[in-house]
C-alpha positions in Angstrom: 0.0 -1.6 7.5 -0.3 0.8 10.3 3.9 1.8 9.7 3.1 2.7 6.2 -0.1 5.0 6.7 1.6 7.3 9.6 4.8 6.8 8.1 7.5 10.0 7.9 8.9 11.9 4.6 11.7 10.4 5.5 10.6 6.8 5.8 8.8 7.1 2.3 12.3 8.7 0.6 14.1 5.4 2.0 11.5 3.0 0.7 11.3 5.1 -3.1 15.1 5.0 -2.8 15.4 1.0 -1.9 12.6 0.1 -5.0 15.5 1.6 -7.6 16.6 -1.9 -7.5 13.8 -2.8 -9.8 12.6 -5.5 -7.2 9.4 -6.0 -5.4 9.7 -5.5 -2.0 7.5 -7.2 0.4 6.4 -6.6 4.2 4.4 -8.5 6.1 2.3 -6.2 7.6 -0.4 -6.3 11.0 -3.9 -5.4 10.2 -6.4 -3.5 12.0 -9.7 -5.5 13.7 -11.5 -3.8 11.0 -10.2 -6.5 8.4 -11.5 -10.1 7.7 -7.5 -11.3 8.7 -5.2 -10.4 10.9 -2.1 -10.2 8.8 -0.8 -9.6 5.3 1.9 -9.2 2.9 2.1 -5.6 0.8 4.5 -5.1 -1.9 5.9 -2.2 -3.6 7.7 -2.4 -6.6 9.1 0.3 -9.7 8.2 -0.8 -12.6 11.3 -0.8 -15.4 9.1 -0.5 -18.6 6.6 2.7 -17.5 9.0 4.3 -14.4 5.9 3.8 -12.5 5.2 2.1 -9.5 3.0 -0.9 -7.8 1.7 -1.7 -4.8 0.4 -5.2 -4.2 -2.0 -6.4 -0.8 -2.7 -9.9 -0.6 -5.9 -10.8 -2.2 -9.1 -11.8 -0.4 -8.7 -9.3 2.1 -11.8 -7.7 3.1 -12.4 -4.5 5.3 -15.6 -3.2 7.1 -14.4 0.5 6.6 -13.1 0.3 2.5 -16.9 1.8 1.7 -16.0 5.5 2.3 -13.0 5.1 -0.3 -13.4 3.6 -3.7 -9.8 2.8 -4.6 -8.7 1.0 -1.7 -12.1 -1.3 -2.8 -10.2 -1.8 -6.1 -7.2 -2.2 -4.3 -8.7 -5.3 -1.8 -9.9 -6.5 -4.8 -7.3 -6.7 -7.3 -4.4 -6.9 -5.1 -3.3 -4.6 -7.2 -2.6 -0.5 -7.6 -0.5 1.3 -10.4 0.9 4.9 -9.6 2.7 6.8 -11.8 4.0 8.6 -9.4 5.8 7.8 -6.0 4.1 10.8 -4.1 0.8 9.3 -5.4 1.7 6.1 -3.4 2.4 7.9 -0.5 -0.6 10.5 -0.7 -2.5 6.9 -1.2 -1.0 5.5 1.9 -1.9 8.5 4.5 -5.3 8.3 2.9 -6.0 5.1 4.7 -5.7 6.7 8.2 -9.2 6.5 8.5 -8.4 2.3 9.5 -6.7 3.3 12.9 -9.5 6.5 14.4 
């Protein structure tokens, strides 16, 4: 997870420009020790019918540190997150830096 949250401009722009495919895209991804599990798979996909975009986490993840932000709860929870906007995904993202101080 940590690759997505300090990721670079120019990381994001390569993964926006590899979801024009219209495909999900998974990683499997190392969590921090604040998590209930050490690993997980996140997807990102564009979605053809809105021209938004989802991110998907494994579900039943749980995290010791998700109090202090609300929609990474829903997120852990519904595995699910709908943006309709890229930039929101990776404002989002960065958000979460608060898992690796």
């Amino acid at each position: 997870m940590r690759e997505f949250v300090v990721g670079t401009d120019e990381q994001f722009q390569m993964l926006k420009d590899s979801l024009a495919d219209n495909r999900c895209h998974v990683f499997r991804c190392v969590l921090p020790s604040s998590f209930n599990m050490t690993n997980c798979r996140i997807g990102f996909e564009k979605e053809e019918t809105t021209n938004g975009y989802v991110i998907y986490i494994d579900k039943g993840l749980a995290c010791n540190s998700a109090g202090t932000f609300p929609l990474f709860n829903d997120w852990l929870r519904e595995g699910t997150l709908r943006f309709m906007d890229f930039n929101d995904i990776k404002s989002f993202l960065k958000k979460l830096g608060f898992l690796y101080k």
